[in-house]
C-alpha positions as CSV (number, residue, x, y, z in Angstrom):
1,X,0.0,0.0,0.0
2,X,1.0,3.4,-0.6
3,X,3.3,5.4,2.0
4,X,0.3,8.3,1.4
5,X,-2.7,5.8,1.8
6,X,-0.9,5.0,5.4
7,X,-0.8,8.6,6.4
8,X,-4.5,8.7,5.7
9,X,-5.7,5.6,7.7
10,X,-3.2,6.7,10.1
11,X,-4.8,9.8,10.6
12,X,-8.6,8.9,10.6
13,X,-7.9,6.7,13.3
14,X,-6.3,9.1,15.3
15,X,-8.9,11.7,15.0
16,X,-11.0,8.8,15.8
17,X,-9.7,7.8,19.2
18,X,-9.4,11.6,19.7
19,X,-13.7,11.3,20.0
20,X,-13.9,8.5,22.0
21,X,-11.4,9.4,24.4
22,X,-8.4,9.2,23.6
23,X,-8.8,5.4,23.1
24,X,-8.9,4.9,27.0
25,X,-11.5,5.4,29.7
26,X,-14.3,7.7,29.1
27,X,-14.2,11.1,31.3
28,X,-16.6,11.4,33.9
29,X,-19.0,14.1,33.4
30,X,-21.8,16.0,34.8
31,X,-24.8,17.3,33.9
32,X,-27.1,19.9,36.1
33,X,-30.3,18.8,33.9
34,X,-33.3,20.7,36.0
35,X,-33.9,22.8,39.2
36,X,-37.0,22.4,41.2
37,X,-39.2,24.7,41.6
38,X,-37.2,27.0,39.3
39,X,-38.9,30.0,39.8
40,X,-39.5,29.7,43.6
41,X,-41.4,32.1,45.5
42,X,-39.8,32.5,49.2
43,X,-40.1,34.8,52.2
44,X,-37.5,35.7,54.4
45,X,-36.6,33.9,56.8
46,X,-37.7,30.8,55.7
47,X,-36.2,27.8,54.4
48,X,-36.3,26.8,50.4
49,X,-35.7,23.5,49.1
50,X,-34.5,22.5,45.9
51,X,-34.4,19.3,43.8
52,X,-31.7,19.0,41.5
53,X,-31.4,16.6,38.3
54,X,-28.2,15.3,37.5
55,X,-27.6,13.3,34.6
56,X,-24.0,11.9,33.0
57,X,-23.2,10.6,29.7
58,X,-20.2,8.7,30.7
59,X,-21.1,8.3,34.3
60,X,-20.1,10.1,37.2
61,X,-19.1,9.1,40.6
62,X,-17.2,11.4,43.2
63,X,-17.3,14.5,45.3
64,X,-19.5,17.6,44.5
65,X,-19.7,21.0,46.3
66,X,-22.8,22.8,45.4
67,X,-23.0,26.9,45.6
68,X,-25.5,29.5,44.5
69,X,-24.0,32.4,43.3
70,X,-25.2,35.5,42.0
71,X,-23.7,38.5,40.1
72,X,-20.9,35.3,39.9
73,X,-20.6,35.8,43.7
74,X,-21.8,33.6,46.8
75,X,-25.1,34.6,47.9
76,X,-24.3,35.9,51.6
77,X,-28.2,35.9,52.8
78,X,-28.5,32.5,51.5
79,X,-26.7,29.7,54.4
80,X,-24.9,27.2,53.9
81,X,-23.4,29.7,51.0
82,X,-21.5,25.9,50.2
83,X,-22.4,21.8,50.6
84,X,-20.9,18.7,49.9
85,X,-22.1,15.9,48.6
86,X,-20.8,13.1,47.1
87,X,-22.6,11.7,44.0
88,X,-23.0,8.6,41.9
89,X,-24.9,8.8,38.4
90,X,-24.4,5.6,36.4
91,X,-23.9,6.3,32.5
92,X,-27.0,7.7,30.5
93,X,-29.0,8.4,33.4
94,X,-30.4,10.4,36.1
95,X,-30.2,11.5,40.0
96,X,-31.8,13.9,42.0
97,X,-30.5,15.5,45.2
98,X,-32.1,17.9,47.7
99,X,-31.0,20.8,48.6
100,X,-32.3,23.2,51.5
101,X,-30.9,26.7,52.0
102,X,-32.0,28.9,54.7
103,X,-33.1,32.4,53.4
104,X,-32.2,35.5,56.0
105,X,-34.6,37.2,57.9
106,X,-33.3,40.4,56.4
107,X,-32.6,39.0,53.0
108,X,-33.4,41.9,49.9
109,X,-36.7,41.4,48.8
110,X,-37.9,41.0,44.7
111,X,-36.9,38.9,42.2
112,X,-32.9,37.1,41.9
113,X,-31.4,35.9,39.1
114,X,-29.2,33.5,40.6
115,X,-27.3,30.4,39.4
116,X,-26.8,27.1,41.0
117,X,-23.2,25.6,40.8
118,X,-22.1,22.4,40.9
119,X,-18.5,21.9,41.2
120,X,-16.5,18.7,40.4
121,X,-12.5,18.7,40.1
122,X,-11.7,21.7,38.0
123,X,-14.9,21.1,35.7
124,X,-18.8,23.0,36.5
125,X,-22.1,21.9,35.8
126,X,-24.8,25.1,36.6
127,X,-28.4,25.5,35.9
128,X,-30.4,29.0,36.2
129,X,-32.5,29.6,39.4
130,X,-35.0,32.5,39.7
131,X,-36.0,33.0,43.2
132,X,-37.8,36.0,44.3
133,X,-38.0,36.8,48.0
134,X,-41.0,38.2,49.7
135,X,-41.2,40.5,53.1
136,X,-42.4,38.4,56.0
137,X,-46.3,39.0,56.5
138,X,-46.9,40.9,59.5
139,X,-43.3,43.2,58.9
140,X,-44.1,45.5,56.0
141,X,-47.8,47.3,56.4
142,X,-49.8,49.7,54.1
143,X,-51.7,51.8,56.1
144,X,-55.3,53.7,54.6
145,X,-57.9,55.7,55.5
146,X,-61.6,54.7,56.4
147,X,-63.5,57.1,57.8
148,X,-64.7,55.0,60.3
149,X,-63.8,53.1,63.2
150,X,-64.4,49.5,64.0
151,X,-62.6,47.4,66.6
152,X,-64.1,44.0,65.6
153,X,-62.8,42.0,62.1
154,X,-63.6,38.9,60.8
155,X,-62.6,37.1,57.7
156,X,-64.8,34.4,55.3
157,X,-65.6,33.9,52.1
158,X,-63.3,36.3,50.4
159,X,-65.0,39.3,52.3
160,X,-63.8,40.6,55.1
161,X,-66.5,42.5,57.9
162,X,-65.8,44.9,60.1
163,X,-68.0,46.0,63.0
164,X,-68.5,47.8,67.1
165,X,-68.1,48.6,69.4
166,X,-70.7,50.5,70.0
167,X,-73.4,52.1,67.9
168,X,-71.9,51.6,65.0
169,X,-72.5,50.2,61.2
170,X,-71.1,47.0,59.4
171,X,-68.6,47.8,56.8
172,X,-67.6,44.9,54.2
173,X,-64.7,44.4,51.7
174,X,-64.0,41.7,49.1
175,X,-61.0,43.7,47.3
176,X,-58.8,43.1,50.7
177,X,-59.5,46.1,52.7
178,X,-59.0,49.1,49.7
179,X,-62.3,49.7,49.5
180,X,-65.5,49.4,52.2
181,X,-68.7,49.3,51.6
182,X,-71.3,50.4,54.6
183,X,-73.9,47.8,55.5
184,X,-76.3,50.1,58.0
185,X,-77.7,48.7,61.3
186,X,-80.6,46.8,60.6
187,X,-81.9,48.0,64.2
188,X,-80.7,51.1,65.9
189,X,-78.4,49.1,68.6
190,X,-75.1,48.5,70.3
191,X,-72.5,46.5,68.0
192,X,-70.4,44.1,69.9
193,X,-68.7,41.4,67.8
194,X,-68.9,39.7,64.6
195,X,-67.5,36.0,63.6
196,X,-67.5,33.8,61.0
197,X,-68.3,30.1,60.1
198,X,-69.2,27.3,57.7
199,X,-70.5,30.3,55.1
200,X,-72.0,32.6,57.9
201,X,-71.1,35.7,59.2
202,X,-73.1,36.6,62.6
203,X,-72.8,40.3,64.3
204,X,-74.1,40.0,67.9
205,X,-75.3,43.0,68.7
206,X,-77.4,44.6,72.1
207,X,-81.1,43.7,73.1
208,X,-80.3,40.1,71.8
209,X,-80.3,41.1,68.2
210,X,-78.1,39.3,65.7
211,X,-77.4,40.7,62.0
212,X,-76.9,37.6,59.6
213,X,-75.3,37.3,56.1
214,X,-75.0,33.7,54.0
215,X,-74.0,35.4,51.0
216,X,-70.3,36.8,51.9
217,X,-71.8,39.9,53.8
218,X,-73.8,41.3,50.6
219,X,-77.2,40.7,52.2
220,X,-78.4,40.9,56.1
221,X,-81.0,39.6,58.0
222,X,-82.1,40.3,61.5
223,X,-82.4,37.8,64.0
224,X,-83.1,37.7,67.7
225,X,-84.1,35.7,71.0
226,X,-87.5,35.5,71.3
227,X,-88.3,37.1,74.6
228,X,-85.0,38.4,75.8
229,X,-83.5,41.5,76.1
230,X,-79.6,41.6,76.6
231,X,-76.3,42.4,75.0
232,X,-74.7,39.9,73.3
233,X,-70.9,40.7,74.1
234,X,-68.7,37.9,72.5
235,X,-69.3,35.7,70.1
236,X,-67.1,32.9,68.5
237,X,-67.6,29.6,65.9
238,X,-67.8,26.2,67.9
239,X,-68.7,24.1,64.7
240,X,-71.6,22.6,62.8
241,X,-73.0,26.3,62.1
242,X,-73.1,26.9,66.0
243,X,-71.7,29.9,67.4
244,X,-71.3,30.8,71.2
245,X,-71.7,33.8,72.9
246,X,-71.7,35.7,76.3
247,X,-74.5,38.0,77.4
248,X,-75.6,40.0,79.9
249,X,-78.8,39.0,81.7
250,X,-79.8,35.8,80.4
251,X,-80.9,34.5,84.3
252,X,-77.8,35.6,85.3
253,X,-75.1,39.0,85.3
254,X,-73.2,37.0,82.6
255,X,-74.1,33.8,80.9
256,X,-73.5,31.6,77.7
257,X,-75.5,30.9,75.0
258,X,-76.0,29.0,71.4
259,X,-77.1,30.0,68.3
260,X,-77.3,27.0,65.7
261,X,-78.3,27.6,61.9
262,X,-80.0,25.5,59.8
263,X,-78.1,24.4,56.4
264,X,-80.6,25.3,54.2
265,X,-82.2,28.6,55.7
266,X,-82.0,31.1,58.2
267,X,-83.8,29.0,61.1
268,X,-82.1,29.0,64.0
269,X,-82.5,27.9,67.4
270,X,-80.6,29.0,70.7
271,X,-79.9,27.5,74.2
272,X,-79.0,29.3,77.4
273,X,-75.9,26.6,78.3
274,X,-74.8,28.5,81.3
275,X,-77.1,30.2,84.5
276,X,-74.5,31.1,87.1
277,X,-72.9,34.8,87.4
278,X,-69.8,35.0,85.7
279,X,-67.4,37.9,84.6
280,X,-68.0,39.4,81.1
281,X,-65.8,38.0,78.5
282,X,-63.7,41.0,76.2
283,X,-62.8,37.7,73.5
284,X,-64.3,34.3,73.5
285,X,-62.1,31.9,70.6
286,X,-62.3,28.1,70.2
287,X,-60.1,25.7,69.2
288,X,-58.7,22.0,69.8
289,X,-62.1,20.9,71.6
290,X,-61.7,24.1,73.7
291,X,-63.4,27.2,74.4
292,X,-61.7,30.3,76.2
293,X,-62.9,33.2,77.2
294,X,-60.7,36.2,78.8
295,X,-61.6,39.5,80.3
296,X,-60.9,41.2,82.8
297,X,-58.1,41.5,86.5
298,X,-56.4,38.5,84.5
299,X,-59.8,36.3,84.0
300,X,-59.8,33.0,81.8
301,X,-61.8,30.5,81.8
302,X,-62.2,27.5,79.4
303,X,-65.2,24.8,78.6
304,X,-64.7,21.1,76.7
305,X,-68.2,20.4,76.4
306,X,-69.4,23.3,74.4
307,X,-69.7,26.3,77.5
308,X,-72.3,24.1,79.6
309,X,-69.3,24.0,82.1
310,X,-66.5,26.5,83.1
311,X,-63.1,26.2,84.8
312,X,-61.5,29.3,85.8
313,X,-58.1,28.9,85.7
314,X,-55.1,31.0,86.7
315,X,-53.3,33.5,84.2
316,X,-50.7,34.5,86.1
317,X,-51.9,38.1,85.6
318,X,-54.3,40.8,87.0
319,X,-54.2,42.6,83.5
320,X,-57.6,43.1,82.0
321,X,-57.1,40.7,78.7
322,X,-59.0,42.4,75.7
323,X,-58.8,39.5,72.8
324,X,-57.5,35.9,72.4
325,X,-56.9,34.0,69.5
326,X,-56.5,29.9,68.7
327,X,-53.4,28.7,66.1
328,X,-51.0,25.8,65.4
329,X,-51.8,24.4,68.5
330,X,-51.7,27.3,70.5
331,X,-54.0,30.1,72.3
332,X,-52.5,33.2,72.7
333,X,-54.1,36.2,75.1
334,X,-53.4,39.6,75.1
335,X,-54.5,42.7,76.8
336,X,-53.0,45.6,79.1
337,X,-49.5,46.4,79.4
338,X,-48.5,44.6,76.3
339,X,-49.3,41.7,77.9
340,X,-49.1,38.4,76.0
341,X,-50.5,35.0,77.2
342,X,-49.7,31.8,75.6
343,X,-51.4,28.3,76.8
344,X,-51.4,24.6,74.9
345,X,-54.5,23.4,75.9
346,X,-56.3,26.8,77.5
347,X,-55.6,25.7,81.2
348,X,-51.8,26.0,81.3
349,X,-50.7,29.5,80.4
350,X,-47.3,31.1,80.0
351,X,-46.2,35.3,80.2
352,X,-44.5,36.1,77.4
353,X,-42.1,39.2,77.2
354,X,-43.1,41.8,75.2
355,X,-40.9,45.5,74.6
356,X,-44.2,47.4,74.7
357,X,-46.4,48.3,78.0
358,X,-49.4,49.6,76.1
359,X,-52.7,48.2,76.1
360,X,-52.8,45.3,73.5
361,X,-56.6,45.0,71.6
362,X,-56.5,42.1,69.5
363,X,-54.4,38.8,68.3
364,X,-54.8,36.7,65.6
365,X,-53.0,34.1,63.5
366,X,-52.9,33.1,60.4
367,X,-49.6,31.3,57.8
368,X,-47.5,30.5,60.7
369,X,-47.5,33.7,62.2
370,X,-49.6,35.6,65.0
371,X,-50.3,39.2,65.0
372,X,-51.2,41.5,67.6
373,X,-52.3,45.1,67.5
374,X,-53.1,47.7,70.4
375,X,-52.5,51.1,71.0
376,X,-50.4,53.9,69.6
377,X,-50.3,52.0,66.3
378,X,-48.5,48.9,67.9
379,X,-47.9,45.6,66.1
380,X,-46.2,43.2,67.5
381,X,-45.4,39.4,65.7
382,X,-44.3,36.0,66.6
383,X,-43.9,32.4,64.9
384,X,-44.2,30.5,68.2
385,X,-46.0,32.6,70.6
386,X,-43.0,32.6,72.7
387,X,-40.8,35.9,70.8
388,X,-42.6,38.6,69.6
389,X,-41.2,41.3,67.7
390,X,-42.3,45.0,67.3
391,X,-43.0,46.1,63.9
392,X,-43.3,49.3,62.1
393,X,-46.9,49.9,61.5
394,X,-46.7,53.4,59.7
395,X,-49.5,55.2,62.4
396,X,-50.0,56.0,65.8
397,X,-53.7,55.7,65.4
398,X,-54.8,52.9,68.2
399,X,-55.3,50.1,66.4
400,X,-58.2,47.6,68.0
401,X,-58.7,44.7,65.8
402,X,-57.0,42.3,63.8
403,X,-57.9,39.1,61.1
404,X,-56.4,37.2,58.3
405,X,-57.9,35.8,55.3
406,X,-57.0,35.8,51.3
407,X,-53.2,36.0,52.5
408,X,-52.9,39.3,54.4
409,X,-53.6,40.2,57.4
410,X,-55.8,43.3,58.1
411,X,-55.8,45.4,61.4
412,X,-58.3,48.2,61.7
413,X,-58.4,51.4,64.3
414,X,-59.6,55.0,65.1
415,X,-60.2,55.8,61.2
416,X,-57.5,53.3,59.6
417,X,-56.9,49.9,58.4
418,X,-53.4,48.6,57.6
419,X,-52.9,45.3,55.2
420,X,-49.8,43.1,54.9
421,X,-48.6,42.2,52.8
């Protein structure tokens, strides 16, 4: 064969080999094939988890540090900023790992265009990660005007309603507390309290009156105890379209009663569960098979079977508590002083330390977090029930009532109400 038809086969060959390899083992290699969620929504302080997708033509076994970089540098609000992990994807196929970061309390909110790193000898595998960060509900508040002043709230049915105390109208929003609309007093009485249930919202009002809505607060009805004339103070959903309440004068100075509606109308029946003289409640909630009821030098007492029965028990306090609230497991009370109560099971309860001494009106919770609001424009926030930290509320108008529903929560005051986010 000809010297020139060597060099050709020769050289084929080579360039051959060259593709494959070099004619010995094939490199490892890494692929960073798909980040899940992608476009994660996350707010701070909390953590975010990843799945990652590896995949390796050759295969790829060995150690791996994992980064998330941004601007091409280490994402300082993001912890750990670097992992190990040591990975093993056999040829043509997939992994997945996980991968939780912790975002800071502090971190800058908006959108991120960051990049996930993967790292393996002197070689990179990276994928594109667009994370946005949102403000912690509760920390950043927008603060409006109403013309009005309510000091009860409750949330259902993509409306909330706010009401009392006193004589006062029902005001109702479905666009998340921009815009009220005035529902007048169906009878020229006290309003006390308002709450919401299975598709109703009840406002108990004085001389045993109760204003009803089944339609998300567009419509009202008027309802009342046949024969009795008292004011219906505090009112909270038990379940099964009941509600209990605490009134003045129903055979006693302070008693308990139940209101049931029917599912298919506006028929509703009532029971007086409790005759014996008790203290007036200024917040009745319910929650884990337990009613609790606060008011006030300190007073709390709590009912398993429905308020037929009470226990008082000790609070630890002689600080007239104004509102009380039921969440992940927890009750939470809170009144004068800035004082905050905490109890598992509403007979056990716990002072908390607060940095405020003012007189604390109303606590809620709602996405992990309770809210409470009191005087002087005061907001304070906690996870747990056991920290609570002031926030910046934008007034110092006293600020009475609080609720969350359609992911914000809404406090309302002497002429204002304030939405987070």
């Amino acid at each position: 064969m000809r010297k020139g038809v060597w060099h050709g086969l020769l050289t084929g060959l080579a360039l051959l080999l060259a593709a494959c390899g070099g004619g010995g083992q094939p490199q490892p290699d890494l692929t960073l094939a798909g980040i899940s969620p992608q476009n994660p929504t996350v707010v701070q302080g909390q953590t975010l988890t990843l799945t990652l997708t590896f995949t390796s033509q050759n295969g790829f076994q060995g150690p791996v540090s994992l980064s998330v970089l941004e601007r091409g540098q280490p994402v300082s609000w993001l912890s750990p900023n670097s992992v190990q992990r040591n990975l093993n994807v056999p040829r043509g196929q997939q992994v997945q790992e996980t991968l939780e970061v912790q975002v800071a309390g502090d971190a800058p909110t908006g959108p991120h265009a960051l990049k996930l790193r993967a790292t393996y000898g002197n070689k990179v595998a990276e994928g594109d990660l667009d994370l946005t960060v949102t403000a912690e509900p509760g920390t950043l508040w927008t603060v409006r005007p109403t013309g009005f002043r309510a000091c009860r709230a409750a949330y259902g049915n993509g409306t909330f309603v706010a009401a009392g105390i006193g004589l006062t109208d029902v005001f109702v929003s479905r666009d998340r507390g921009q815009t009220w609309t005035l529902k007048p007093r169906l009878v020229y009485d006290n309003i006390w309290d308002v709450a919401y249930g299975e598709g109703i919202f009840v406002v108990a009002m004085g001389s045993g009156w109760f204003m009803v809505s089944r339609d998300g607060g567009e419509t009202w009805s008027l309802r009342a105890i046949p024969d009795l004339d008292f004011d219906i103070y505090a009112i909270t959903y038990y379940g099964d379209r009941t509600f209990v309440f605490q009134a003045k004068d129903l055979g006693a100075w302070y008693s308990v009663g139940t209101i049931t509606f029917s599912a298919d109308g506006f028929t509703s029946a009532w029971k007086n569960r409790m005759g014996l003289q008790y203290p007036m409640f200024n917040s009745l909630t319910y929650g884990g098979g337990t009613l609790v009821g606060v008011g006030r030098d300190g007073t709390i007492r709590s009912s398993t079977d429905g308020g037929v029965t009470w226990t008082t028990v000790p609070s630890g306090t002689g600080a007239e508590l104004k509102g009380a609230t039921y969440g992940n497991g927890l009750f939470v009370a809170v009144g004068d002083g800035g004082t905050v109560l905490t109890s598992p099971d509403g007979f056990a309860w716990t002072q908390r330390t607060t940095d405020t001494n003012v007189r604390l009106e109303g606590v809620t919770y709602g996405n992990g977090l309770f809210v409470a609001v009191g005087r002087g424009g005061t907001i304070l926030t906690s996870r747990d029930g056991a920290v609570w930290r002031r926030q910046n509320s934008g007034t110092d108008a006293d600020l009475c009532a609080v609720a969350y529903g359609d992911g914000i929560f809404l406090a309302l005051g002497n002429g204002v109400v304030l939405t987070s986010p």
